[in-house]
Phi, psi and omega in degrees: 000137185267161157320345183258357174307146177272331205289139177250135189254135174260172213289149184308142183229172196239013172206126185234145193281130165209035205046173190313293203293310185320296148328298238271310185328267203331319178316279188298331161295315158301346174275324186272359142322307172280329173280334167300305186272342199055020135296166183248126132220149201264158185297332176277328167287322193309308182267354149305312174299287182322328164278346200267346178291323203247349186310328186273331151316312187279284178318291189327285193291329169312312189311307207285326213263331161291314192290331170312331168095174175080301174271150177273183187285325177270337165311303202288340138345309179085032170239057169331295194325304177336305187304000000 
């Protein structure tokens, strides 16, 4: 990204919001992970794996499906309502 970009990158943070229900998926996954495997894994390596695994995909197809036009970020999402 050049320097003259309008997009403002915001400051790093040590938490992200990703709601009630979202968690609790992330929660529940990580248990039957731990129960499956006899690992302890916690809902935070569980959404640590899932970004360093799955984040350049996931930008890549947001990137093709915005530019494509029609849905926002809250359609694709399913929080319509929100906006």
């Amino acid at each position: 990204m050049s320097e003259s970009s309008s997009v403002k990158v915001p400051r790093p943070a040590s938490s992200l919001y990703v709601g009630p229900e979202r968690c609790e998926q992330v929660r529940r996954c990580a248990i039957e992970i731990s129960y499956h495997t006899g690992e302890n894994v916690s809902a935070s390596q569980l959404s640590q794996y899932l970004i360093d695994k799955y984040l350049e995909d996931a930008k890549a197809e947001l990137i093709n499906q915005l530019k494509k036009g029609g849905d926002s970020m809250a359609v694709i999402l399913g929080n319509a309502n929100e906006e």
